[in-house]
C-alpha positions as CSV (number, residue, x, y, z in Angstrom):
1,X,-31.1,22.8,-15.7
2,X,-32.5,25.9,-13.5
3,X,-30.4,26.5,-10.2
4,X,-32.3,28.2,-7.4
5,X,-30.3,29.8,-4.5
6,X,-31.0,28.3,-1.2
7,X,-29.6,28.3,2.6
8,X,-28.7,25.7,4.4
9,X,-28.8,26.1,8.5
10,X,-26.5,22.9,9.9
11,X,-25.9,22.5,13.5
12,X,-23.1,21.1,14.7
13,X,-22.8,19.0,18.1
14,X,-21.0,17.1,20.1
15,X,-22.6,13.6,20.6
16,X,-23.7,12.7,24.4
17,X,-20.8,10.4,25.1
18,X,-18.4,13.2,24.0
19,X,-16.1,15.4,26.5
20,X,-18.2,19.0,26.0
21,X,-15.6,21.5,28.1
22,X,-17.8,24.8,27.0
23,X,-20.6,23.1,27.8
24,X,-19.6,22.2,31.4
25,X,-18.3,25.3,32.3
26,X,-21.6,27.1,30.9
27,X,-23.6,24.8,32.9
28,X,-21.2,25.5,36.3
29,X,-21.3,29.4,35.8
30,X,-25.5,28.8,35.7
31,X,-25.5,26.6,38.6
32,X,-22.7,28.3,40.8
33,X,-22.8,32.3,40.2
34,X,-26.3,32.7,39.2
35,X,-28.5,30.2,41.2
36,X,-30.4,28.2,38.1
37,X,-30.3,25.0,39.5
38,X,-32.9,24.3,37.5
39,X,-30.4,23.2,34.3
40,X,-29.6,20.0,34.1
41,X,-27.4,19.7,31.2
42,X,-25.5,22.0,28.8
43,X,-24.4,21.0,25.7
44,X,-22.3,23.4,23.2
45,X,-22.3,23.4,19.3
46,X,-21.7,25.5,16.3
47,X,-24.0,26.7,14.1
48,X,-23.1,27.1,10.0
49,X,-25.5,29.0,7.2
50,X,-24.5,28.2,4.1
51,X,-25.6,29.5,0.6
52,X,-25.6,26.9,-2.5
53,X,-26.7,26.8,-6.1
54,X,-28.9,23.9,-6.7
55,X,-31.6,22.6,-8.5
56,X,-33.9,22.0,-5.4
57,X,-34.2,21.9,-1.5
58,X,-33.0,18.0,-1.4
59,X,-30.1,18.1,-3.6
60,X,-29.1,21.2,-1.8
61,X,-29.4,19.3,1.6
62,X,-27.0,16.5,0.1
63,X,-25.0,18.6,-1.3
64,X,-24.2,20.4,2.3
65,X,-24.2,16.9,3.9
66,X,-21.4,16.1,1.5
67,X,-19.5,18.7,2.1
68,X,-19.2,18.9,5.8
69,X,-18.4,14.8,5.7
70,X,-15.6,15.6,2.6
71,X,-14.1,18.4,4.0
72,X,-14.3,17.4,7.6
73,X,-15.9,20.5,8.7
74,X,-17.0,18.4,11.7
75,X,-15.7,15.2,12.9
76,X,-18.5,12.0,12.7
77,X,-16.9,10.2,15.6
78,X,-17.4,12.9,18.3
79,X,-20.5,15.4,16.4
80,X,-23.4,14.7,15.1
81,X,-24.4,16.9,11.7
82,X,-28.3,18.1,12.1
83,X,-29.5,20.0,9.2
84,X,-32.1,22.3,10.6
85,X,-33.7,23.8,7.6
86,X,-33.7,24.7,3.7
87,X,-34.7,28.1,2.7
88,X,-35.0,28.9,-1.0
89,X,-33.8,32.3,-1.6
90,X,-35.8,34.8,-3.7
């Protein structure tokens, strides 16, 4: 079976009822030292990109999915796992 090479873009985030310290003190700096009291809300995450060998765009997405819940690359009680997109490499 052919492989292609694709990349994965996951975001990772804490969910809404979750404690989000870089997130609050983002959101403070806005609204105390530079006036944009227009934000309402900062939340904080990471971003991965990660290239796998697979034999198309959904198996690559479970594949990633898998991963981050095996490994615990993020933690399902407090983030939520969002993959953004699947790019196939040329």
């Amino acid at each position: 079976m052919d492989h292609q090479e694709y990349i994965v873009e996951v975001v990772l985030e804490n969910k809404p009822q979750a404690r989000d310290p870089v997130g609050t003190t983002i959101q403070k700096d806005l609204l105390a030292k530079k006036g944009y009291n227009m934000v309402s809300n900062v939340r904080s995450g990471q971003y991965l990109r990660i290239n796998i060998s697979a034999a198309n765009e959904n198996e690559a997405k479970k594949m990633v999915n898998k991963m981050c819940n095996d490994l615990r690359i993020f933690n399902p009680v407090t983030q939520n796992l969002t993959i953004l997109k699947v790019i196939q490499k040329n």
